[in-house]
N, C-alpha and C positions, 0 to 999 in steps of 0.2 A: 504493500500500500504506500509505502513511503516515497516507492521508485515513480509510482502512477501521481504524489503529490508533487511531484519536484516539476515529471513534465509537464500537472498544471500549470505552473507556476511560470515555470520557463518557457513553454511554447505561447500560451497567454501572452505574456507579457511583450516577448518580441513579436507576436502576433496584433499584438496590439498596436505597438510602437512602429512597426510598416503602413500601417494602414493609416495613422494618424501623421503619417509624413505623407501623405500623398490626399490628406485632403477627409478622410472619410472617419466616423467614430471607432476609438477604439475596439469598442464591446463588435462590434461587426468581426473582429478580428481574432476577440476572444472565441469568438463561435463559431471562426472557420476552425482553429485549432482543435479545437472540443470535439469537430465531427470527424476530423482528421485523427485523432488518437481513439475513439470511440468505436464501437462495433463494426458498425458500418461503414467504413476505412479499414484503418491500420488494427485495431484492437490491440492496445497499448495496454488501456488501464485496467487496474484492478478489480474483479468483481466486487468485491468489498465495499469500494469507494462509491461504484455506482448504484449498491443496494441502500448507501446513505446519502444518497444526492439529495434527497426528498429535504431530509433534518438541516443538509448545509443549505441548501438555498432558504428553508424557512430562516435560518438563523442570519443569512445575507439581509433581508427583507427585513428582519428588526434591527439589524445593526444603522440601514440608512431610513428606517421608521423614527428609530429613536434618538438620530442626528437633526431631523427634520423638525422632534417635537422641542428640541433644545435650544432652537432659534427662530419658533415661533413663538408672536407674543399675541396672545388670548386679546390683550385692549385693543392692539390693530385690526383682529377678527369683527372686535366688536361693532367696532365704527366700517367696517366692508360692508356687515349685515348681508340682506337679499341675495345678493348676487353670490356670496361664499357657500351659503347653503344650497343655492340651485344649484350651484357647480357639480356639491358630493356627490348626485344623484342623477340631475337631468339628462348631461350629457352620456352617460354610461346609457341612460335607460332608452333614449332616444336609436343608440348604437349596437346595443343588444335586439331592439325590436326590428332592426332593418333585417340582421342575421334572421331571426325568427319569421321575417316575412321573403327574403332572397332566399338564404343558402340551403332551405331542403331545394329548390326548384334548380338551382345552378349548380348544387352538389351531393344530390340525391342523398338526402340526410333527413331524419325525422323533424321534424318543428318543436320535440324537447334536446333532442342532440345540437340543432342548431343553437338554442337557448343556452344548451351547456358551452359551446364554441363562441357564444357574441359574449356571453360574462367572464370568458378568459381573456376576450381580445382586446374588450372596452375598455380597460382600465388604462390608466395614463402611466409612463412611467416613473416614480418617484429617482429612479437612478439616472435618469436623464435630466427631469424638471428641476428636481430640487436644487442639485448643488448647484443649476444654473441659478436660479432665483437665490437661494441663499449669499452668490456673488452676486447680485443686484442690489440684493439689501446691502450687503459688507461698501457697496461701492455709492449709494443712497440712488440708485437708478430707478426710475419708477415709485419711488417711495412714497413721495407726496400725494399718489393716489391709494397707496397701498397696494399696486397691482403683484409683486411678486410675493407679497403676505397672501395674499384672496388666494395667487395662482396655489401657493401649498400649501394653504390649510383644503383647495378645492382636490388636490390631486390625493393629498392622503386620503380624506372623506371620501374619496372617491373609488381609491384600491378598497375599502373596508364593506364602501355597500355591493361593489360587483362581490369580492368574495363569498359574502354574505350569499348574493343572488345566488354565485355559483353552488356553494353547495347545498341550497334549497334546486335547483336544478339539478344536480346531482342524488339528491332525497328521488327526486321525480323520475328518473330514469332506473334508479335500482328498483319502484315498485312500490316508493313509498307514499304515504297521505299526504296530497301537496294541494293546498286550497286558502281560504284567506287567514287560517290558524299559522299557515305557515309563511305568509308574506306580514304577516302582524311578529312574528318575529324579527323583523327587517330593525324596524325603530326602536324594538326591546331590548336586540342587541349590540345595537351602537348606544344607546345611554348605558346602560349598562356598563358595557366596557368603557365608557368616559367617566363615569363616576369609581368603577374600581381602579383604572386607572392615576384620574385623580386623587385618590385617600391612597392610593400607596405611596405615589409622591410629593404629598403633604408629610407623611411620617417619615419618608427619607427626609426629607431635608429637616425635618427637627431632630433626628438622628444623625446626621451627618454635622447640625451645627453644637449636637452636644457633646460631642466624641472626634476628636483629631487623628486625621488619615490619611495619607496621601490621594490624590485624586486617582492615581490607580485600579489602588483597592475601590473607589468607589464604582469607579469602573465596572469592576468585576461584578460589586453587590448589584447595579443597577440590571448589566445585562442577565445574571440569574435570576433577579426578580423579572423580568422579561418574559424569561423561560418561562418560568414559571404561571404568569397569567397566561401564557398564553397556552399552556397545558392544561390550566383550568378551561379552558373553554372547553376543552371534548370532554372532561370529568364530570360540568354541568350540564353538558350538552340534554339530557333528558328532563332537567329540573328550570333551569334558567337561561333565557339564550343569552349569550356572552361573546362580543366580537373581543380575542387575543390580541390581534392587532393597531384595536385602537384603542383596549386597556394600556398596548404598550406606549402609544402616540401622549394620552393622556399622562401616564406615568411622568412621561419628560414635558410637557408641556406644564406638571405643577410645579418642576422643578424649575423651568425657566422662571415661571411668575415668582415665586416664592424665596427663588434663591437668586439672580439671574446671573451674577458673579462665577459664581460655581459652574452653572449651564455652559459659561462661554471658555471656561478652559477646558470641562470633561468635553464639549463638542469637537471642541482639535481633536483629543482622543480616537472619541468615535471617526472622526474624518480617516484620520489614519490607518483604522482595523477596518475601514471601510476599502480600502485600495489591496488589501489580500481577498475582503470578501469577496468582493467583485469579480476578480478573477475566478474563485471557485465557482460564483455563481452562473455565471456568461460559459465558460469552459464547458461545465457541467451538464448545462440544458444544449449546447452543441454537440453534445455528447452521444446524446438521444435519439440524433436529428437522421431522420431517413429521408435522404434529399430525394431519390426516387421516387416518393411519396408527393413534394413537392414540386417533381418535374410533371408527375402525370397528370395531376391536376394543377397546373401552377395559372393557366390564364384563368381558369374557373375561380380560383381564391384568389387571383389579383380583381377578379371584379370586385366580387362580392367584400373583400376587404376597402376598396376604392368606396364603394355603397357608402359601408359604415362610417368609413371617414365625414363623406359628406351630411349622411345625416346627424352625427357627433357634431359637427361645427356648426349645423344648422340650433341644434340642443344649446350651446354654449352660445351660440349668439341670442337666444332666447333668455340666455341668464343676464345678459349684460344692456339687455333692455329697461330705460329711462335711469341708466347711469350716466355719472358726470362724467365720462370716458369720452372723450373722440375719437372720430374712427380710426385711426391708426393704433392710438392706445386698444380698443377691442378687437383689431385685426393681428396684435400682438398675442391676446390673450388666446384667442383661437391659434395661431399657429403653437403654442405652448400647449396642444391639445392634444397635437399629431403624435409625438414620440409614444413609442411601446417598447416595452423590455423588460422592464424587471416583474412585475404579476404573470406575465405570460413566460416567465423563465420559470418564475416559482410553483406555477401551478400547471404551465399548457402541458406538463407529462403526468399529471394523477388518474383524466381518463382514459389512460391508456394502460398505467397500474393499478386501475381498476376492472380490467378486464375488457373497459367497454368496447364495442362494437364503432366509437367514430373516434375512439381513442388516438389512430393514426393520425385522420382528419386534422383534430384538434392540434396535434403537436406539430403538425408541417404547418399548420394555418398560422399557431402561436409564433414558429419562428420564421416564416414568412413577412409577419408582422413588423417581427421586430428588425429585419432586415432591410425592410421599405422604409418606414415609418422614422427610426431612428436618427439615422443620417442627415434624413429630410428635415423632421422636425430639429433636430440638434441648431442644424445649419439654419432653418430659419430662423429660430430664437438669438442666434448670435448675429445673423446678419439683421436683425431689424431691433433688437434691444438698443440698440446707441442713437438708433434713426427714429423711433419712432415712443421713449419713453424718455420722459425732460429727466434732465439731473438736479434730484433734492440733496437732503441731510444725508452722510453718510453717520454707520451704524458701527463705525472702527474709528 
């Protein structure tokens, strides 16, 4: 396993660092590697490694959750209002319903398979979006409206209600009771996990201010308590619905309020275990990737992927209606809309380790996605952040 960890890291890495000299995102690079040492290639890596892909990528996914919530600040949310809250939700669901009304007809798929396939794809990247906004904030771009605060308090909200969707679509395709008992868990368990959340990172930080520790250790404490909510979620899974990943959002987001000092040095931290996760995470789900699967039907999913785009921007320009925004400022926030990668890293291979029947589908479509989408969106966000958002107060 050690040998299959090195060539992550190494193939990655300069995998990565070719492709970003010549113009195009790293992670595109981590994923040619990934398919190249993985089965369907070379078969390099360890079976071992790839029976825990599932564990590293969830743990990918909290490490830049809970980067995200450490430099968000709740008062900015507040004064966004409307527009943050349609964001969590509108555009995913506007981009899930295309799949459910295209892709049985274009990809000979059921209308719940598709539903499982549009709640993997909808989601926005936080591995893309964020650390760009988070430099926006650091450099005061956009500030003055709040738009790089909205964009990631929208994109977290946003991985939490697809997952949500998705595995209530996944209830529905193994057989299970799926009706409004089960979409009424949607909003039980986003509070939920913001209020446990919340109350866990109110007691760290009165814990951390009563007791002296390196930021390390805190480190450490924060990411097991991580874990751990977010293992609570399948443990109540029968009793109380519980979203893990946005108990973990909340966790860091009471620590920014409460402590904010402390937020801004553990966030370097996390920045930095974020540039190993990365690589496992992107490698990993390249791993899995059966391009032939993508070749057969590749114009078939470049439509019906093109669809959803379109009606996602249509959903997000619905949110930024009778805002003080002008149009370039909301032509910004839509192109921050486009990027996919990391939910559909972390997730586009579960129906397919779950046996299911459009399980392939879903994992070529996932990294089809994020193939297109990435680069694009990346590229746009940097080519129109300097052009098209005024420079406020910097936040450094």
């Amino acid at each position: 396993m050690l040998l299959s960890v090195a060539l992550i890291m190494i193939t990655g890495l300069i995998a990565g660092y070719l492709l970003s000299r010549i113009g195009l995102p790293y992670i595109i690079g981590m994923l040619i590697s990934g398919a190249l040492l993985g089965p369907h290639f070379f078969n390099l890596l360890d079976a071992n490694i790839l029976l825990i892909s599932g564990d590293l990528r969830k743990i990918a996914l909290i490490i830049i959750l809970t980067k995200a919530g450490l430099s968000l600040d709740i008062q900015d949310l507040k004064k966004v209002g409307r527009p943050a809250i349609l964001m969590s939700f509108l555009p995913a669901l506007f981009e899930i319903t295309s799949y459910m009304l295209f892709a049985p007809y274009f990809l000979g798929i059921t209308v719940v398979e598709a539903g499982i396939m549009g709640a993997v794809i909808s989601a926005v990247s936080p591995a893309v979006v964020i650390p760009k906004m988070t430099k926006l904030i650091e450099e005061g771009r956009g500030t003055n409206r709040r738009i790089p605060q909205m964009l990631i308090a929208g994109a977290s909200a946003d991985d939490v209600f697809v997952i949500v969707v998705f595995t209530s679509m996944l209830s529905l395709a193994n057989g299970c009771e799926f009706g409004l008992s089960s979409l009424s868990k949607i909003p039980v368990s986003i509070v939920s996990g913001i209020l446990l959340g919340a109350v866990v990172g109110y007691c760290l930080v009165h814990f951390f201010k009563a007791f002296h520790m390196r930021d390390t250790i805190k480190v450490v404490i924060i990411l097991s308590l991580s874990f751990l909510v977010v293992t609570l979620e399948s443990a109540l899974e029968n009793y109380l619905p519980m979203s893990g990943l946005l108990a973990v959002m909340g966790l860091a987001i009471s620590i920014y309020e409460f402590y904010p000092v402390l937020a801004g040095r553990i966030s370097l931290k996390f920045g930095k275990m974020w540039v190993f996760a990365e690589i496992l995470l992107f490698v990993l789900v390249g791993a899995f990737v059966d391009f032939k699967q993508i070749l057969a039907s590749g114009i078939m999913m470049l439509l019906v992927l093109l669809i959803g785009l379109i009606f996602r921007l249509f959903g997000m320009f619905l949110c930024l209606v009778k805002t003080p925004l002008n149009f370039k400022e909301k032509l910004f926030c839509m192109f921050a809309e486009i990027p996919k990668a990391t939910v559909q890293a972390a997730i586009g291979g579960v129906p397919l380790a779950l046996g299911l029947q459009c399980g392939n589908s879903v994992l070529a479509m996932a990294v089809l996605s994020i193939v297109v989408t990435a680069p694009i969106g990346a590229f746009l966000i940097d080519f129109t952040a300097d052009k098209y958002l005024e420079k406020g107060p910097s936040k450094i």
